[in-house]
PyMOL Python script that loads the backbone (N, CA, C, O; Angstrom):
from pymol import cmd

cmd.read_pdbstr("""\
ATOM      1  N   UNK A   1       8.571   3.671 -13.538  1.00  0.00           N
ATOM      2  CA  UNK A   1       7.549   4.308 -12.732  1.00  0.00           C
ATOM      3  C   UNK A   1       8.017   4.295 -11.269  1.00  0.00           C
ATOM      4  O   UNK A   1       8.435   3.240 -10.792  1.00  0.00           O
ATOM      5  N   UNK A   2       7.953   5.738 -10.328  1.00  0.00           N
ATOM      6  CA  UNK A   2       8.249   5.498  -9.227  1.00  0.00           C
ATOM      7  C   UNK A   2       7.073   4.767  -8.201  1.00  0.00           C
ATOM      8  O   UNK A   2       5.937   4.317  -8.348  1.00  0.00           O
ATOM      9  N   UNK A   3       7.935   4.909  -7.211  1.00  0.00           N
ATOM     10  CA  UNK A   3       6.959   3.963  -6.219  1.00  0.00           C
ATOM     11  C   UNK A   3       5.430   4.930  -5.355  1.00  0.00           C
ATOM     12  O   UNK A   3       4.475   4.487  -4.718  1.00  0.00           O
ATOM     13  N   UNK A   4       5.693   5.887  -5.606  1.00  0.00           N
ATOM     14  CA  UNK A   4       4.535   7.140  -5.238  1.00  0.00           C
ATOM     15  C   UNK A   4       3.657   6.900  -6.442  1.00  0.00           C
ATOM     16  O   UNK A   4       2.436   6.869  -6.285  1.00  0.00           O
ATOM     17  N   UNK A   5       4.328   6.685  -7.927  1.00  0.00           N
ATOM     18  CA  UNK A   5       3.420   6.860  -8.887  1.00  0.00           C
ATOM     19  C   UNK A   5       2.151   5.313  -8.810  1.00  0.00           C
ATOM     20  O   UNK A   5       0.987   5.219  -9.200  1.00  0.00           O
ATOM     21  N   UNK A   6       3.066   4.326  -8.135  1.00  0.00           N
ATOM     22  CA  UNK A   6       2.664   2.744  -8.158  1.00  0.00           C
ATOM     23  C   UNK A   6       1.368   2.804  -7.568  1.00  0.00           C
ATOM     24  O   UNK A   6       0.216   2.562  -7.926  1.00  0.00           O
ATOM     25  N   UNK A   7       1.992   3.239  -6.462  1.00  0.00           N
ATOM     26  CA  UNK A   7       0.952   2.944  -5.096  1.00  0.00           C
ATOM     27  C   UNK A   7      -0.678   4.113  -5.986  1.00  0.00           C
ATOM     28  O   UNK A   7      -1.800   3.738  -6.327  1.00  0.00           O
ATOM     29  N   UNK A   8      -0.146   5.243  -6.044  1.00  0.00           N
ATOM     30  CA  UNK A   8      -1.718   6.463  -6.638  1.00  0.00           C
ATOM     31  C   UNK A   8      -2.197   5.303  -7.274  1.00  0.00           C
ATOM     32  O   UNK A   8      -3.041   4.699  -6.611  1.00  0.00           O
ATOM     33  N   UNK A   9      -1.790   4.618  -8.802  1.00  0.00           N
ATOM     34  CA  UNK A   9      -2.103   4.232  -9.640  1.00  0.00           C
ATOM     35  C   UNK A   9      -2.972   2.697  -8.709  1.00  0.00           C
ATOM     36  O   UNK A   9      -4.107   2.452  -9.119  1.00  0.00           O
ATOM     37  N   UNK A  10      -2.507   1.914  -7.726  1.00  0.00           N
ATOM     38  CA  UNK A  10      -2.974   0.642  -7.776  1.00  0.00           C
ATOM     39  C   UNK A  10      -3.970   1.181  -6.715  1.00  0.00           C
ATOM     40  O   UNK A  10      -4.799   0.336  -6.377  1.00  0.00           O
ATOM     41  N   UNK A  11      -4.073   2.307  -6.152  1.00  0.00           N
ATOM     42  CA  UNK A  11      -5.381   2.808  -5.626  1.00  0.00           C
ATOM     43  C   UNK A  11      -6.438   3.035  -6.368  1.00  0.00           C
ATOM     44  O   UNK A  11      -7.548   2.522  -6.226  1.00  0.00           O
ATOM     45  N   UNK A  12      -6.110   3.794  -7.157  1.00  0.00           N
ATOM     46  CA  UNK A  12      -7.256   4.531  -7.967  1.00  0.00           C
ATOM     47  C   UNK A  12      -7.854   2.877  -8.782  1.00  0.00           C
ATOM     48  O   UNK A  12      -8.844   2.918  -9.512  1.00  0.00           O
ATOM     49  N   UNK A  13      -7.274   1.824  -8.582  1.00  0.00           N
ATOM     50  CA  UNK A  13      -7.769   0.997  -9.485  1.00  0.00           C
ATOM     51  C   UNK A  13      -9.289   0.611  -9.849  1.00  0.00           C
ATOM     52  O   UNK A  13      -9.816   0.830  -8.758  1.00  0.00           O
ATOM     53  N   UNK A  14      -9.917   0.347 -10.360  1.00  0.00           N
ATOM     54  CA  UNK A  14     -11.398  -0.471 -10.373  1.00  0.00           C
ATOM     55  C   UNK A  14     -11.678  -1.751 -11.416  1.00  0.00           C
ATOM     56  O   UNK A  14     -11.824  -1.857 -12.634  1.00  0.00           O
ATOM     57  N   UNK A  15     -11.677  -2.124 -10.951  1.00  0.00           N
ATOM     58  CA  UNK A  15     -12.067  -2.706  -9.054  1.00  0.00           C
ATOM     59  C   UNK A  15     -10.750  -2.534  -8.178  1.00  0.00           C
ATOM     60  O   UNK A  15      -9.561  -2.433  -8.479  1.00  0.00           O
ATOM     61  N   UNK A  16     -11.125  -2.538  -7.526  1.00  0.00           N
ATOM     62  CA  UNK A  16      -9.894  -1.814  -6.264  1.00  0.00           C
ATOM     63  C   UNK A  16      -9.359  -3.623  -6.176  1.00  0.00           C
ATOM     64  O   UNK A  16     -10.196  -4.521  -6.082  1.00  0.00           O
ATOM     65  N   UNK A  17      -7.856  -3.890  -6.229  1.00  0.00           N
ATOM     66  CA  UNK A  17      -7.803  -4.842  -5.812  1.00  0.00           C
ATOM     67  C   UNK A  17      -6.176  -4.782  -4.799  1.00  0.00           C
ATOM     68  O   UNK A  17      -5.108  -4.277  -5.145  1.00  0.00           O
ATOM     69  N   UNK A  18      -6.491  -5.444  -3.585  1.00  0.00           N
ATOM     70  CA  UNK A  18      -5.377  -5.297  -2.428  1.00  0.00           C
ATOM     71  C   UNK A  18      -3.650  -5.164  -2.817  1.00  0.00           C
ATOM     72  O   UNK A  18      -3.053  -5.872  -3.628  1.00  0.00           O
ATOM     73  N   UNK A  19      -3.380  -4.648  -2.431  1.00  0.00           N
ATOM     74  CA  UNK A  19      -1.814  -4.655  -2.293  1.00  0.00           C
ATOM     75  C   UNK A  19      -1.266  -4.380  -1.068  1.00  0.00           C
ATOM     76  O   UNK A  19      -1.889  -3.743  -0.219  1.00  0.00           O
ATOM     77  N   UNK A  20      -0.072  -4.832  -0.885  1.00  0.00           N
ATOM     78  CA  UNK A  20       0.722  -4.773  -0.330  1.00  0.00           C
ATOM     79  C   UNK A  20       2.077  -3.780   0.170  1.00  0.00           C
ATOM     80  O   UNK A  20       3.115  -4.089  -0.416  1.00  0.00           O
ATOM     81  N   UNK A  21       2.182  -2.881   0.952  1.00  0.00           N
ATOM     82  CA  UNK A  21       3.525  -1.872   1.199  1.00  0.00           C
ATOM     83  C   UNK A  21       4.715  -2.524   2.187  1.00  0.00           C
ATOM     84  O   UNK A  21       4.569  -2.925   3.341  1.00  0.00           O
ATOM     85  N   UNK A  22       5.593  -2.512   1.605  1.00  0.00           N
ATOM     86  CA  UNK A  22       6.507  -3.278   2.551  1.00  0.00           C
ATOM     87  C   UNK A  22       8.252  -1.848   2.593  1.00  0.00           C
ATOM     88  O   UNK A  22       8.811  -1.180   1.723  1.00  0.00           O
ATOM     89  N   UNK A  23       8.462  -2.040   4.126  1.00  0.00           N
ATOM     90  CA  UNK A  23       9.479  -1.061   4.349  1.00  0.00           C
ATOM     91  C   UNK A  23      10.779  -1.443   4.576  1.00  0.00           C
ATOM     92  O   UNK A  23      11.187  -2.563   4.884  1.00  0.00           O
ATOM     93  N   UNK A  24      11.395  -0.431   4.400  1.00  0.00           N
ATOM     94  CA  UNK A  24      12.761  -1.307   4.606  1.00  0.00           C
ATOM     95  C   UNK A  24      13.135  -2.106   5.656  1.00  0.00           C
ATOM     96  O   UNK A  24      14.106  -2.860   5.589  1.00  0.00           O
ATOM     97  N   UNK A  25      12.311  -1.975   6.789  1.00  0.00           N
ATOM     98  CA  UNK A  25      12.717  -2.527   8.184  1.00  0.00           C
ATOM     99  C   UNK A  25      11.846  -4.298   8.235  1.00  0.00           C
ATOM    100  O   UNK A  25      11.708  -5.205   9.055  1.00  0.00           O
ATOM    101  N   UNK A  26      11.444  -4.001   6.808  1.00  0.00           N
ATOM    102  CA  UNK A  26      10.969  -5.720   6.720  1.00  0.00           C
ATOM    103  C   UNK A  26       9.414  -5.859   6.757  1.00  0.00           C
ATOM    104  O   UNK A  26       8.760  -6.712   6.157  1.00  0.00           O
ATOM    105  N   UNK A  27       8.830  -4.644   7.753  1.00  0.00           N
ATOM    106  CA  UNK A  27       7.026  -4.651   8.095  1.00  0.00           C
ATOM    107  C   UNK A  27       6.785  -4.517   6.497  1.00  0.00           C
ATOM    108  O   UNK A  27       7.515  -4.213   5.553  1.00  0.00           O
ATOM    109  N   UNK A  28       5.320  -4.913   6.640  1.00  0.00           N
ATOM    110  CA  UNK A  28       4.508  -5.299   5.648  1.00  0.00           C
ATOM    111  C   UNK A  28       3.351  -4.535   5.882  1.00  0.00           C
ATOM    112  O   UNK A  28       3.244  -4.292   7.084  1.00  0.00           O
ATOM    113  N   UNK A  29       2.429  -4.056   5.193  1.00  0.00           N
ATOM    114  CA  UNK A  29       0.889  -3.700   5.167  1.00  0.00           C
ATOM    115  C   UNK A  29       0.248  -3.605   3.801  1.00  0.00           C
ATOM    116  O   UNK A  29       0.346  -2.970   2.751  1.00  0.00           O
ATOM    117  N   UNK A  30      -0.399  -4.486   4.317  1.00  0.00           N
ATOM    118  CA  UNK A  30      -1.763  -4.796   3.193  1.00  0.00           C
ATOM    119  C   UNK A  30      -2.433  -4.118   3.721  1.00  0.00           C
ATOM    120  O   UNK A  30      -2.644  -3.840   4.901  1.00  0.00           O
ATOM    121  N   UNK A  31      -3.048  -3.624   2.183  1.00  0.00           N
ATOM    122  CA  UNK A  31      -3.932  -2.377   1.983  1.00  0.00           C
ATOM    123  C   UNK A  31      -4.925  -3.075   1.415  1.00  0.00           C
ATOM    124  O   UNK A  31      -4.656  -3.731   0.409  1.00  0.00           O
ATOM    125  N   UNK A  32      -6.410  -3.076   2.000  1.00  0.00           N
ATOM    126  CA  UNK A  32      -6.998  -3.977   1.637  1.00  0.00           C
ATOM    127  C   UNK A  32      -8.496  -2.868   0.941  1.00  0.00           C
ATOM    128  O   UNK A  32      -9.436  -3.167   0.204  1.00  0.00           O
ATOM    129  N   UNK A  33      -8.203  -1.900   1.436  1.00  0.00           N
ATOM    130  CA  UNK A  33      -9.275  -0.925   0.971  1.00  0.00           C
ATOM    131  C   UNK A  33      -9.000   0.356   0.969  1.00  0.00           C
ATOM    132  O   UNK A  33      -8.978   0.943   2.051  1.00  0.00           O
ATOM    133  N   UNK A  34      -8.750   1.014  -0.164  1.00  0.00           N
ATOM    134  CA  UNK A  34      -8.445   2.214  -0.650  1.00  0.00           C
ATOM    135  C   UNK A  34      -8.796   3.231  -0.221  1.00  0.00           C
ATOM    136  O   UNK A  34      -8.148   4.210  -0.594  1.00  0.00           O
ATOM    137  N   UNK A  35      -9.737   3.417   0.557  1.00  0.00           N
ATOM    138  CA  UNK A  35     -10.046   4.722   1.414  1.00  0.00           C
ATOM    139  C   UNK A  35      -9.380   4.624   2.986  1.00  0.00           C
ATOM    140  O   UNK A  35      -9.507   5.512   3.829  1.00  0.00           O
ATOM    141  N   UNK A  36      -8.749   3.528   3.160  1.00  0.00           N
ATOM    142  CA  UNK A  36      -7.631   3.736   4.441  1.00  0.00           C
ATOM    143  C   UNK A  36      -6.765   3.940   4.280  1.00  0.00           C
ATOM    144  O   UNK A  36      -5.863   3.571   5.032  1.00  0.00           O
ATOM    145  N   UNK A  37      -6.533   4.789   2.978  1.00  0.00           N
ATOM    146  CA  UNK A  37      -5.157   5.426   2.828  1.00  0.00           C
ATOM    147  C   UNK A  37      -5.198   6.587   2.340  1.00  0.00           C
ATOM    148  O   UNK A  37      -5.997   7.086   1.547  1.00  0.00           O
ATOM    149  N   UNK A  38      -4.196   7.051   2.902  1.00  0.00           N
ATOM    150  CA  UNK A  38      -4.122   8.943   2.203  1.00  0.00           C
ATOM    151  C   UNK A  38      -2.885   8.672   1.687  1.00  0.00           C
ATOM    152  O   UNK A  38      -2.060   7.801   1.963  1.00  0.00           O
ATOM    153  N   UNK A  39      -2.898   9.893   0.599  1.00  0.00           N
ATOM    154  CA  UNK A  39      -1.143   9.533  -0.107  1.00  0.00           C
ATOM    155  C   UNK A  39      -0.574  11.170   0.243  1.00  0.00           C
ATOM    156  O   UNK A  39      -1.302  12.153   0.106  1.00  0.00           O
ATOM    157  N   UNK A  40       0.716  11.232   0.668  1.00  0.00           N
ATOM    158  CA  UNK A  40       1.195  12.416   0.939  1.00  0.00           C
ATOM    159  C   UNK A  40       2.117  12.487  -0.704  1.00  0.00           C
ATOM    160  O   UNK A  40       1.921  11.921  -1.779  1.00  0.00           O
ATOM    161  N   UNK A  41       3.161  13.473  -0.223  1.00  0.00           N
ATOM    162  CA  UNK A  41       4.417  13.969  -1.319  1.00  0.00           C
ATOM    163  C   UNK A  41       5.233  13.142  -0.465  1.00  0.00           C
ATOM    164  O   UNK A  41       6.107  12.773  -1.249  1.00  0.00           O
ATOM    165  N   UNK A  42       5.480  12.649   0.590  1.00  0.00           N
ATOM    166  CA  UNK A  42       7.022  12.165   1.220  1.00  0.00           C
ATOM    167  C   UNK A  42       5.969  11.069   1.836  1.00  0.00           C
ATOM    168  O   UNK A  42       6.474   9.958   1.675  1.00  0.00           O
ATOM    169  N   UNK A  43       4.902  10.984   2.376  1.00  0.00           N
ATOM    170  CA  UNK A  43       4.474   9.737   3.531  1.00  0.00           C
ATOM    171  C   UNK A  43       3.259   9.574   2.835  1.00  0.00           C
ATOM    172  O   UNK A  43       2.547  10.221   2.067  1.00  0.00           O
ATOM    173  N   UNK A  44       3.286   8.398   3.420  1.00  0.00           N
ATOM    174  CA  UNK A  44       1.202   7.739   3.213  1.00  0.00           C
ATOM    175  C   UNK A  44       0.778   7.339   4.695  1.00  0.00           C
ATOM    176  O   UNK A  44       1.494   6.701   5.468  1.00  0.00           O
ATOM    177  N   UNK A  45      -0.430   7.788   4.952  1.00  0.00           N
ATOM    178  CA  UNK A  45      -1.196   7.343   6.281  1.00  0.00           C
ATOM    179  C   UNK A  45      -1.773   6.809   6.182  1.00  0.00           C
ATOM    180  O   UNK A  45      -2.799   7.236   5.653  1.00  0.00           O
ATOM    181  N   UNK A  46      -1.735   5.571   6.516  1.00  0.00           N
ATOM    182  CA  UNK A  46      -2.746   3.855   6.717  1.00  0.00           C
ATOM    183  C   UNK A  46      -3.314   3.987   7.737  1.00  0.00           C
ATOM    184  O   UNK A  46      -2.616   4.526   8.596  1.00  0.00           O
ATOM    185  N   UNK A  47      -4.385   3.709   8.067  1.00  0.00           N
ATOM    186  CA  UNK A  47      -5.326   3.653   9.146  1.00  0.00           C
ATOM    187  C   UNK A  47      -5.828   1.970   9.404  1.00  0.00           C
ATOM    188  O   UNK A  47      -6.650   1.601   8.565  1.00  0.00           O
ATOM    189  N   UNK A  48      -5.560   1.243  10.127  1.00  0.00           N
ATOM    190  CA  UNK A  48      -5.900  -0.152  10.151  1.00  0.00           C
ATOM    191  C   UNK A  48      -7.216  -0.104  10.402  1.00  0.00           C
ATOM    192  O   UNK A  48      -7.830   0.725  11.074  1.00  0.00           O
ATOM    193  N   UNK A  49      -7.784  -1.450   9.571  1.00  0.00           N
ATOM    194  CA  UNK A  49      -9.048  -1.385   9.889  1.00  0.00           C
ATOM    195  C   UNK A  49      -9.675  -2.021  11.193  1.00  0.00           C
ATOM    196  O   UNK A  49      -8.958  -2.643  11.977  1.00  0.00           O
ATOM    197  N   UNK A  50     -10.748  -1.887  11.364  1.00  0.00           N
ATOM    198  CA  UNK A  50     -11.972  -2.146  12.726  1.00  0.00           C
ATOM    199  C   UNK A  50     -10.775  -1.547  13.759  1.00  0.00           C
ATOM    200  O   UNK A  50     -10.523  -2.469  14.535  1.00  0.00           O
ATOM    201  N   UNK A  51      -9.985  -0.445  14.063  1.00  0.00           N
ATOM    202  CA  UNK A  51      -8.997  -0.247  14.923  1.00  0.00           C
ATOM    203  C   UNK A  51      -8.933   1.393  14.494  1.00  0.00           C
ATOM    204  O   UNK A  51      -9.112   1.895  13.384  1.00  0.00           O
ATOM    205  N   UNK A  52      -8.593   2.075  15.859  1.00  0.00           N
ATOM    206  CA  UNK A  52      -7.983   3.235  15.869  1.00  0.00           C
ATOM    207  C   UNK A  52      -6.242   3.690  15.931  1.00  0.00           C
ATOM    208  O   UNK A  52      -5.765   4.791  16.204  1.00  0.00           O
ATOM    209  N   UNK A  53      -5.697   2.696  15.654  1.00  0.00           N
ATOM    210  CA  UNK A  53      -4.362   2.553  15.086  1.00  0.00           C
ATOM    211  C   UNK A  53      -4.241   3.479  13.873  1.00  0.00           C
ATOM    212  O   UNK A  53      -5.252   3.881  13.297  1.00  0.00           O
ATOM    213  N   UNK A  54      -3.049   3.807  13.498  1.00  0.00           N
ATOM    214  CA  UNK A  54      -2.988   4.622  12.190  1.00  0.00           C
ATOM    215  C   UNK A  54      -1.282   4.581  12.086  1.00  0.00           C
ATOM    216  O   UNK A  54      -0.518   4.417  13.038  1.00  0.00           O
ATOM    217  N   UNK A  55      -0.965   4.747  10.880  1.00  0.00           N
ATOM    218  CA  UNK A  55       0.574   4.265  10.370  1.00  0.00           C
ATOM    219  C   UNK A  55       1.316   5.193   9.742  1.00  0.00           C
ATOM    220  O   UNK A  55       0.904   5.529   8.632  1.00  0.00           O
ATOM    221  N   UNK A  56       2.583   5.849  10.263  1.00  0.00           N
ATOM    222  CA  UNK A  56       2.656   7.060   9.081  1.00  0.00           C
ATOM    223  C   UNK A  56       4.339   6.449   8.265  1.00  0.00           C
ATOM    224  O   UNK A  56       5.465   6.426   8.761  1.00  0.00           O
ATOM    225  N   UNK A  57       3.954   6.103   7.138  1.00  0.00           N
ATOM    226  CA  UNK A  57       5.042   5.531   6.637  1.00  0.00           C
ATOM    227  C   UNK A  57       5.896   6.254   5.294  1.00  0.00           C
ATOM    228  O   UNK A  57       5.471   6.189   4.140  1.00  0.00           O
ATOM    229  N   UNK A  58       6.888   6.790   5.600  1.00  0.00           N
ATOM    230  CA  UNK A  58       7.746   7.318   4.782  1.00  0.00           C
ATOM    231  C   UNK A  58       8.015   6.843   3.410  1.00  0.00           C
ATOM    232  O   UNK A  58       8.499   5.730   3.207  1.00  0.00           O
ATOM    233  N   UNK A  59       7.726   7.622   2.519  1.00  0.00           N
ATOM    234  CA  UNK A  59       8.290   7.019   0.739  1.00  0.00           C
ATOM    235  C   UNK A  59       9.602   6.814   0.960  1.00  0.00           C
ATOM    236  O   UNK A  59       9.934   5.703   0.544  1.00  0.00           O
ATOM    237  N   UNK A  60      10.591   7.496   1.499  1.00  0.00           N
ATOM    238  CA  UNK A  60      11.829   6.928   1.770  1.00  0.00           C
ATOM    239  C   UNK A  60      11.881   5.634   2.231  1.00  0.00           C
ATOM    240  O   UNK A  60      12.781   4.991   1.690  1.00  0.00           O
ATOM    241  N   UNK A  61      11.368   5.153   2.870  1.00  0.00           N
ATOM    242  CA  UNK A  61      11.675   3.733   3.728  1.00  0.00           C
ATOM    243  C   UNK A  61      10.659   2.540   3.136  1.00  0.00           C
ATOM    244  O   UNK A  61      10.506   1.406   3.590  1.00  0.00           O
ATOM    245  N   UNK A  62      10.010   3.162   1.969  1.00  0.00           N
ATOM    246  CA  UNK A  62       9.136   1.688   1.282  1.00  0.00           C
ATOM    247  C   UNK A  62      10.238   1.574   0.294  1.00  0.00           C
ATOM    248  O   UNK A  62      10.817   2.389  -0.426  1.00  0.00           O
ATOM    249  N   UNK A  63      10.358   0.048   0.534  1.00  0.00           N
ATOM    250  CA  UNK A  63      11.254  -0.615  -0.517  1.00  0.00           C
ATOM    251  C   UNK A  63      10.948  -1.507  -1.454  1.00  0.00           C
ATOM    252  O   UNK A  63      11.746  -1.964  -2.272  1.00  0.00           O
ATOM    253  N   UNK A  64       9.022  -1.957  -1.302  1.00  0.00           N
ATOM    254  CA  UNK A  64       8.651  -2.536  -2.400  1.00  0.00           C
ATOM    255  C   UNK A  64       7.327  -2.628  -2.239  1.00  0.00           C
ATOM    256  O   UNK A  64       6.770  -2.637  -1.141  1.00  0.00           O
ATOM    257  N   UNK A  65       6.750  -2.704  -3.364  1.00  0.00           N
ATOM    258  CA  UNK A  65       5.081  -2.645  -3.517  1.00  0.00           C
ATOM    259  C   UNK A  65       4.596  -4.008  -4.282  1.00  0.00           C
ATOM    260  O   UNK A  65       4.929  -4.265  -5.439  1.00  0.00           O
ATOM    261  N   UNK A  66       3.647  -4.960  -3.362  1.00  0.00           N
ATOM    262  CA  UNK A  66       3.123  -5.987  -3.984  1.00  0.00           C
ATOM    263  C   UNK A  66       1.725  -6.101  -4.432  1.00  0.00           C
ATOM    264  O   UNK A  66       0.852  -6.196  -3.570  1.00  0.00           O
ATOM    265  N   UNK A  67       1.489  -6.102  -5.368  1.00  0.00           N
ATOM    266  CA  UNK A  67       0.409  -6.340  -5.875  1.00  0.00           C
ATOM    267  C   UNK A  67      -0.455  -7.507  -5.449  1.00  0.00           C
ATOM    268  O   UNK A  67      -0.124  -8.252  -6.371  1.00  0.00           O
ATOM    269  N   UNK A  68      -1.021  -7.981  -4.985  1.00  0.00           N
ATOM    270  CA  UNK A  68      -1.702  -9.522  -4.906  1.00  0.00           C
ATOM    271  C   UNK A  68      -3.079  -9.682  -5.967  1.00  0.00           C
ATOM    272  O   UNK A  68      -4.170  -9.194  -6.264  1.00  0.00           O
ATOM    273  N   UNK A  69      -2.403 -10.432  -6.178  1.00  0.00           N
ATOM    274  CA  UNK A  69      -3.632 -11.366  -6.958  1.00  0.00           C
ATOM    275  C   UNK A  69      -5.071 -11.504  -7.203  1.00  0.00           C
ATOM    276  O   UNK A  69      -5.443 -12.621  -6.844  1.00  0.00           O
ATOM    277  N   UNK A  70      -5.689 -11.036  -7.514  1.00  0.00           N
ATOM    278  CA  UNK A  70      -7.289 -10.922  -7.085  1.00  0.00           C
ATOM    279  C   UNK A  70      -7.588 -12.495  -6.830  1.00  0.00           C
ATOM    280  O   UNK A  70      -8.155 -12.903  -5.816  1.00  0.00           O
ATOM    281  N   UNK A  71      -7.218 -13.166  -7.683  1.00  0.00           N
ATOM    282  CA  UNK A  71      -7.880 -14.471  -7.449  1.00  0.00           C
ATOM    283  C   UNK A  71      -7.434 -15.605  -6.364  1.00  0.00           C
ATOM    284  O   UNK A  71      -8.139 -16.222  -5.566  1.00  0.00           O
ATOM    285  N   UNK A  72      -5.747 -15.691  -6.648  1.00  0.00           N
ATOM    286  CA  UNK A  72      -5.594 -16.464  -5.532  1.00  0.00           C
ATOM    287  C   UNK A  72      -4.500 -15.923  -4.510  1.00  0.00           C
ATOM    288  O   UNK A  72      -3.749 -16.591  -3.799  1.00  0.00           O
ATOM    289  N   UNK A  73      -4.615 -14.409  -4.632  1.00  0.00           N
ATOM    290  CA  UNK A  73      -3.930 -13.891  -3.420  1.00  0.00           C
ATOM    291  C   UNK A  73      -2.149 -14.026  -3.551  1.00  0.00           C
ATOM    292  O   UNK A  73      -1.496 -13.608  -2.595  1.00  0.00           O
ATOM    293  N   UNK A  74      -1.515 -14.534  -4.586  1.00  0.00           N
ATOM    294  CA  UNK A  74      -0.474 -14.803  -5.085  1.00  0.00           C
ATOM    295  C   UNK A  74       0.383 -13.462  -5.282  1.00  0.00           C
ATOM    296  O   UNK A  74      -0.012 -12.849  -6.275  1.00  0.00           O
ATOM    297  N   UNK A  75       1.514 -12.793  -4.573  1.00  0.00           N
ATOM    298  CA  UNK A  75       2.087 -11.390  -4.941  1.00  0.00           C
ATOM    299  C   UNK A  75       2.927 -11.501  -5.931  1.00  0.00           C
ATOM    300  O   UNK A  75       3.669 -12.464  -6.124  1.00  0.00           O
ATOM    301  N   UNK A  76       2.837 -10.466  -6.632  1.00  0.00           N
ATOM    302  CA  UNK A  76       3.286 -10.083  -7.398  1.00  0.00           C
ATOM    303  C   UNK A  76       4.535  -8.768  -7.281  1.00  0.00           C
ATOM    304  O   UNK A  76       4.112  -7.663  -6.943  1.00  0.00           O
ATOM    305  N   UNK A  77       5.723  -8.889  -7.503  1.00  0.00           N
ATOM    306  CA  UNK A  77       5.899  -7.283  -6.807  1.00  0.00           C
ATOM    307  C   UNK A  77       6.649  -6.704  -7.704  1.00  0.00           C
ATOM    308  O   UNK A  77       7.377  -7.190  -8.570  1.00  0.00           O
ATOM    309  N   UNK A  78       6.350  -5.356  -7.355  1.00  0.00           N
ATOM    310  CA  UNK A  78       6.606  -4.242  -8.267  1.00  0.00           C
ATOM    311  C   UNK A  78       8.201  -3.546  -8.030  1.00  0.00           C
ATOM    312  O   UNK A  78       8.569  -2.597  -8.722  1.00  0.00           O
TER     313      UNK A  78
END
""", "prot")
cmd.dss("prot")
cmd.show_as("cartoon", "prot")
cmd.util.cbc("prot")
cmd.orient("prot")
């Protein structure tokens, strides 16, 4: 499964539970709620929350997707 297919799929989840996008340059973002994200064909736009910040991060440059844990927050990665 690609990593565009990961990320749709651990959105659409229910119960929505957090994950993690991490890029090649090492940054990290937890995605902690599924409607602060849009999914493109090449990028996804994160919008941080309580903030007017916003993130435009290339499918090229994500190099791994973590799942966390519902219970004890423990990643998992994909």
């Amino acid at each position: 499964m690609g990593v565009l297919q990961t990320i749709r799929d651990l959105r659409r989840r229910e119960p929505f539970i957090p994950f993690r996008v991490i890029m090649s340059s090492g940054e990290g973002y937890t995605i902690e709620n599924s409607e602060l994200l849009a999914i493109g064909n090449s990028q996804l736009v994160y919008c941080f929350p309580h903030s007017d910040r916003i993130a435009h991060l290339r499918m090229s440059q994500i190099s791994a997707v973590e799942e966390l844990d519902q219970n004890n927050r423990e990643k998992r990665k994909q």
